[in-house]
N, C-alpha and C positions, 0 to 999 in steps of 0.2 A: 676851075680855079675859083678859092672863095678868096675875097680881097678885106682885109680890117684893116682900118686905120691906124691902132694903137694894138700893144700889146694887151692893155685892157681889155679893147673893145674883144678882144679873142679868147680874153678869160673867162670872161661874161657869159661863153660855150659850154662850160664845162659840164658834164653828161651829155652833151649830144654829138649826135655822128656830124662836123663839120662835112667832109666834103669827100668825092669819089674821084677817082682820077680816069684816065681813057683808057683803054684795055692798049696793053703791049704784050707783043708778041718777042715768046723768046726764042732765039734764034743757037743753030751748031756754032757760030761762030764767037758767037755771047759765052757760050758753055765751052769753047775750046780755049778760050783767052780767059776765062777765068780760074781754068787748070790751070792756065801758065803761069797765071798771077802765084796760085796758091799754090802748087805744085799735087794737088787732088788730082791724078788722072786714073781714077777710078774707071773700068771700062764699061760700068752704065751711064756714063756720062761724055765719053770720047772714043769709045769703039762704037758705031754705030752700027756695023753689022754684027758685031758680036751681039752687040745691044737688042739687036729685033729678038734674037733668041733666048733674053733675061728675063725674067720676071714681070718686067715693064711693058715689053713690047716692042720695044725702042731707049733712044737716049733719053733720059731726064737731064732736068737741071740740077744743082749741086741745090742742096738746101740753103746752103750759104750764100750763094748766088742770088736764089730767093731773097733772103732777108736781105743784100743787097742794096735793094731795090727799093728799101727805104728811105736814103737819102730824094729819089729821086720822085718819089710819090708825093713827100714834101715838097719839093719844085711844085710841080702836079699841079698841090691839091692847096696849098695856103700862100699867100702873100697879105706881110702885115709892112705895109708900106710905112710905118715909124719905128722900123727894127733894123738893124745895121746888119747883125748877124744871129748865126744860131749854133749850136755847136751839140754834137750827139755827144751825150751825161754817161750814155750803157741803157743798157737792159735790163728789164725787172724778169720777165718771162719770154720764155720763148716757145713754142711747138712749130713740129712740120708736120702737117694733117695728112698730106695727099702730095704725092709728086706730081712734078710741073713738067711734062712732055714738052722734049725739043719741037718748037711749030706751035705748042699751046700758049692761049693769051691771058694773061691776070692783071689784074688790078687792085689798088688798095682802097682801102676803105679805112676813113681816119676818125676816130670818138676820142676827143679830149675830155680825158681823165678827171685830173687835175690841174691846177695852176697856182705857186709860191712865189711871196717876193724871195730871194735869194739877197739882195741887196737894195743901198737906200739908194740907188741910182736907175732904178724901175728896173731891173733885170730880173727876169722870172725862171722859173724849172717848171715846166708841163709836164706831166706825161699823158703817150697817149697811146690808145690801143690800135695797133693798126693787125688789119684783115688784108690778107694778100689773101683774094679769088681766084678760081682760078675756072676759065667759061667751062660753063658744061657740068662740074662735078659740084654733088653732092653736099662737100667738103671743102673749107678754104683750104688754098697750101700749105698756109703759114700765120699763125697769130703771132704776134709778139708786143710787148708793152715795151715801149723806146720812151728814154728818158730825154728831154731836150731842155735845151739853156737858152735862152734868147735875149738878145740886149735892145736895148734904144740908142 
């Protein structure tokens, strides 16, 4: 976890990779409640013996599930201790490079982009590219540019 003081002091990043977060493991259980949520129960994703016999190998996780995992790589990966809140803007891009094996571990990898004021009240718009890894391959799983809002 990288810690700034100000919103500033984090704009002051912008082209560099701020920070990486600890590898998580995804789990059937993560992938079976996120069916539920979304009502995806696609059977490479919740048949699991069906699954050994797909294309995969096994279950994957939902792509979506991947991207996810952005709110919480944020947790993770920054803390600006003069910011009240943050709020996800959207997305500029997305790709899914490479599926994420139920049992396989990823982690994000955060390069702020950019950084606007948005208002006279110090609140800014970042964005920033986050790299969801995934151990072992070649390939991230997931790139996507997330746009975020943060206030003082």
């Amino acid at each position: 976890m990288k810690t700034y003081q100000t919103l500033q002091d984090l704009a002051a990043c912008v082209g560099q990779e701020v920070a990486t977060t600890d590898w998580m493991t995804i789990t059937q259980e993560q992938v079976n409640q996120f069916a539920e949520a979304t009502g995806d129960h696609q059977w490479i994703h919740v048949d699991v013996e069906r699954a050994k016999t797909g294309p995969f190998g096994g279950p994957i996780a939902h792509g979506f599930l991947t991207l996810a995992l952005i709110p919480k790589i944020f947790q993770q990966g920054v803390e600006v201790v003069e910011s009240r809140m943050g709020v996800n803007y959207g997305l500029n891009r997305v790709r899914f490079m490479a599926p994420v094996p139920v049992g396989g571990r990823v982690r994000g990898r955060m390069k702020l982009i950019s950084s606007e004021p948005i208002d006279d009240k110090g609140g800014v718009q970042m964005v920033w590219e986050i790299t969801i890894e995934l151990e072992g391959a070649s390939k991230p799983a997931c790139v996507a540019e997330s746009v975020v809002r943060r206030f003082p």
